[in-house]
N, C-alpha and C positions, 0 to 999 in steps of 0.2 A: 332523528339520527343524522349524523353527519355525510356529507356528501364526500370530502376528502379528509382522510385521518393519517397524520406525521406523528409518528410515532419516534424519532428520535432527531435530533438537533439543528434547526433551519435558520436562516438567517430575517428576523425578524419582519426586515422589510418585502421579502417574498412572500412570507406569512402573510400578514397583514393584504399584500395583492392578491392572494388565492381568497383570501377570508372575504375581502369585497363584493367577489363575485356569488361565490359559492360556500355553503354551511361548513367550515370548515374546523375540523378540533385538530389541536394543537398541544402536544404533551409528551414531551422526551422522557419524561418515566415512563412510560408506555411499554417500551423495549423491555422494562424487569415486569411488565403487570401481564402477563399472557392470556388469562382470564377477561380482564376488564379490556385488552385488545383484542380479544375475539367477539367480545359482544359488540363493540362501537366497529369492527368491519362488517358485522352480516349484512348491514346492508348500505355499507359505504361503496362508489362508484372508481374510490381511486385510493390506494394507500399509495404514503412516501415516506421512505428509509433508507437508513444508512448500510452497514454492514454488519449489524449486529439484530436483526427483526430477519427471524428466520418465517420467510413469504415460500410456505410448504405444509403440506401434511391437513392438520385440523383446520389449520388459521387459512389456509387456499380454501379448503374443503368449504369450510362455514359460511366465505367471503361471496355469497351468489349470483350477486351484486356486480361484483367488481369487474372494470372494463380496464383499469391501467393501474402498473404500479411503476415510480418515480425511484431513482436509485439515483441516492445525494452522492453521486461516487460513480466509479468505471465495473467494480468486478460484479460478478453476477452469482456468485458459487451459493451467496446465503439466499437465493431466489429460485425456485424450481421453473427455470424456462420453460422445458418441456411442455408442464404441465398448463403455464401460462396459453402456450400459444396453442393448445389442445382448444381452450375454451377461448380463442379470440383475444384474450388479456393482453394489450399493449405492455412490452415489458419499456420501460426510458432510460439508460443510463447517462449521466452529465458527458458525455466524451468529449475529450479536451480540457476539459472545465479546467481542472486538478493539473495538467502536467507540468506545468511551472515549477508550481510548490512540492511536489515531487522530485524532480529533478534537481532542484534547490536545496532538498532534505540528502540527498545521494553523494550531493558535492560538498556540502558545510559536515556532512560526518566522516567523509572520505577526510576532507583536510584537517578534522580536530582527532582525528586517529592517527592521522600521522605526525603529526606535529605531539602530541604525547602531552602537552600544556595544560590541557582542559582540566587535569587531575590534579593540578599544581596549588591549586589559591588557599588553601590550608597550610599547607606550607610555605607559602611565600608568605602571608599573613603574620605566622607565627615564629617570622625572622629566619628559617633557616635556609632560605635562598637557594635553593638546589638547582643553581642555572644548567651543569654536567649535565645532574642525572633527567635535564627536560629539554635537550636539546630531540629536536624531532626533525623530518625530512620534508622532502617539496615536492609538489605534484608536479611539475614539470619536469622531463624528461622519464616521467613512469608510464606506464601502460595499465589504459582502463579498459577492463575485460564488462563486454555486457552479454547477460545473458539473457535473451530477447532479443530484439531490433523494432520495437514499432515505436509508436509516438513517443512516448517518454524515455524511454531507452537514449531514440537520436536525442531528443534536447538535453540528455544527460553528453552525449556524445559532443554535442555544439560546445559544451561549457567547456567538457575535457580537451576537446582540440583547442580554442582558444587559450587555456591554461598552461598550453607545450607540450601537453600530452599523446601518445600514439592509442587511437582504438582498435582491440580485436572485439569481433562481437560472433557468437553463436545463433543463427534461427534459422532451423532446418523450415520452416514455413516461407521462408521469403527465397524465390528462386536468384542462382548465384548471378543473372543478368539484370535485378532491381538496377534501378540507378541511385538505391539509399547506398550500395556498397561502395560508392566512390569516398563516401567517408569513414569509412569503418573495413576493417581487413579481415574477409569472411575465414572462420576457424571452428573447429571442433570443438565441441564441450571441453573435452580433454585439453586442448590446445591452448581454452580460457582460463584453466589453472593452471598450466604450466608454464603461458606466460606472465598473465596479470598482476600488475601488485597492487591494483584496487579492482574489487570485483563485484558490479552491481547486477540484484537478480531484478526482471521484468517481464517474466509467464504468469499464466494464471495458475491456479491448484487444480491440478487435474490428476487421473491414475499415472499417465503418464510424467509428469514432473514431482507430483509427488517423492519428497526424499530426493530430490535429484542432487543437492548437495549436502552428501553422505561422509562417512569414514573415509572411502574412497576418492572422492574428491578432493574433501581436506588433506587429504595427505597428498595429493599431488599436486597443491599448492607451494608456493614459497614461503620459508620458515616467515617473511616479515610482510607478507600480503595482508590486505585486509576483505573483508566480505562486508557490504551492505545491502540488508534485504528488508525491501518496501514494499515486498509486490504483496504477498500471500504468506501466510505459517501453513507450514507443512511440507514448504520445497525446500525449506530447508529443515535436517533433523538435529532439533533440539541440541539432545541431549548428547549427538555425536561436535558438535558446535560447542557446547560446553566443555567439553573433553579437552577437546584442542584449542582453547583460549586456555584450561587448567594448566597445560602441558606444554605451552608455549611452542604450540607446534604453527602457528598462524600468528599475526601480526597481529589483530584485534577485527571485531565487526558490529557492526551498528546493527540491531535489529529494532521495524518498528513494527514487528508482525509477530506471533509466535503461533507455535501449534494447539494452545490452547487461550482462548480471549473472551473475555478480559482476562490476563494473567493470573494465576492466584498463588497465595504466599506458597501454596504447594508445591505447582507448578512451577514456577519462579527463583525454586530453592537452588535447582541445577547452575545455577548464574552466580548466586551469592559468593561476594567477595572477590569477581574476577574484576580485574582494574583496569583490562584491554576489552572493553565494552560497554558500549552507549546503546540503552533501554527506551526507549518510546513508546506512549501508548496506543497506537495504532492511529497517530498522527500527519505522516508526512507531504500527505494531500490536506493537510486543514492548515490554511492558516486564513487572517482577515480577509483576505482580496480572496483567493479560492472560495473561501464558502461564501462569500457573494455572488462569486461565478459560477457556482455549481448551482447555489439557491435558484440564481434568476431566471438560468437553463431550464432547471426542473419546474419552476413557475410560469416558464411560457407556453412549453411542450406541455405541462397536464393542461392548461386553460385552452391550448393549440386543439388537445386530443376530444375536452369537452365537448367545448364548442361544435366540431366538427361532427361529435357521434349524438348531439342533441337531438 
């Protein structure tokens, strides 16, 4: 049996370096086989996944083995910590790896929302030229609301002040004397909807954020703001974000999270046919460079954790 089991999508060349050292299986269908991944952890020393291998419950229980698990990514929510560090289990997340590509995902859907274009090429294609009805606006001289403040948040913030932008940002975790708030103008939740007109979320999913942007919020937005949410589904509510893209009560918003993943045509339906929103499939930390920086983080840190506990 294998010594380390990746159960969903790594970058080949990482693979291949864990697979050197150590018995390593390697099978991104793994994440749908939950059976055939219970048997190849019982007595694996290290799983590594993404954010869809829920690391909890039978599949911790059965794992007796297990001394670390690797998270190709930042959040932890599909990983039971707790339970990890009850029995010793190294939990690793990539930190940093991803905030690039992130923050890169925050600012190309902020400006393809507002610029209104990206819906265009069917119709420009088919001659009818709608240069009026696609004129759209500039981020320069708007205000980027974040909600968070830590690593990816600021490098969204860096982008946005270089752009001509003003930042407000919300995080009651960071005290009002950080010296991050010399870039960013510390304000209320409340404060980041009623000024913001691009609004990026960056908390984790917790009881606490959960729903944090609601009915209530959206309506205390501006009729032509936009939302971009990369962090987590579930801080933002669905189906109340639906409503008000239907109702053109909000500008438009990028989601690459939702409250149910993978999406399904069910789930999904609440969306269908709105034209002031960009769909993701829980994307915006992957792209080529990123998942080589995540891979090779989590390929040095498990072979780091090995070695060390041999």
């Amino acid at each position: 049996m294998p010594d380390i089991v990746i159960t969903e999508f790594m970058d080949e060349a990482a693979v291949d370096r864990l697979s050197a050292v150590h018995d390593t299986h390697y099978d991104p269908a793994l994440v749908d086989a939950p059976d055939e991944l219970a048997k190849l952890a019982a007595d694996a020393k290290v799983l590594v996944v993404r954010n869809r291998t829920q690391v909890r419950g039978a599949l911790l229980e059965g794992a007796s083995k297990l001394t670390c698990v690797g998270r190709l990514g930042v959040g932890l929510d599909n990983i039971d910590v707790a339970a990890c560090k009850s029995r010793d289990i190294e939990v690793i997340p990539a930190t940093g790896a991803n905030d690039l590509s992130v923050a890169e995902y925050v600012i190309t859907s902020a400006m393809a929302l507002l610029r209104t274009s990206y819906t265009g090429t069917a119709s420009v294609v088919a001659g009818e030229w709608p240069r009026q009805a696609m004129v759209g606006r500039e981020m320069a001289g708007k205000t980027m609301g974040l909600i968070g403040f830590g690593a990816i948040a600021r490098e969204v913030a860096g982008r946005a002040l270089m752009m001509g932008m003003e930042v407000v940002a919300y995080d009651p975790h960071l005290p009002s004397t950080d010296p991050v708030w010399q870039h960013a103008r510390n304000v209320s939740l409340d404060g980041v909807a009623e000024l913001a007109d691009v609004i990026s979320l960056h908390v984790p999913l917790t009881e606490g954020t959960r729903h944090m942007v609601d009915t209530k919020f959206l309506t205390a937005m501006k009729d032509d703001a936009i939302i971009v949410n990369a962090a987590r589904g579930g801080v933002v509510d669905d189906a109340a974000l639906a409503y008000a893209l239907s109702e053109n009560m909000i500008g438009g918003a990028a989601l690459d999270v939702f409250e149910v993943e993978p999406l399904t045509a069910e789930a999904g339906a609440k969306f269908a046919g709105l034209t002031n929103l960009i769909a993701t499939p829980h994307i915006a930390g992957v792209t080529v460079e990123s998942n080589s920086r995540v891979s090779e983080l989590i390929a040095d840190k498990v072979l780091q954790h090995l070695e060390t506990s041999a």
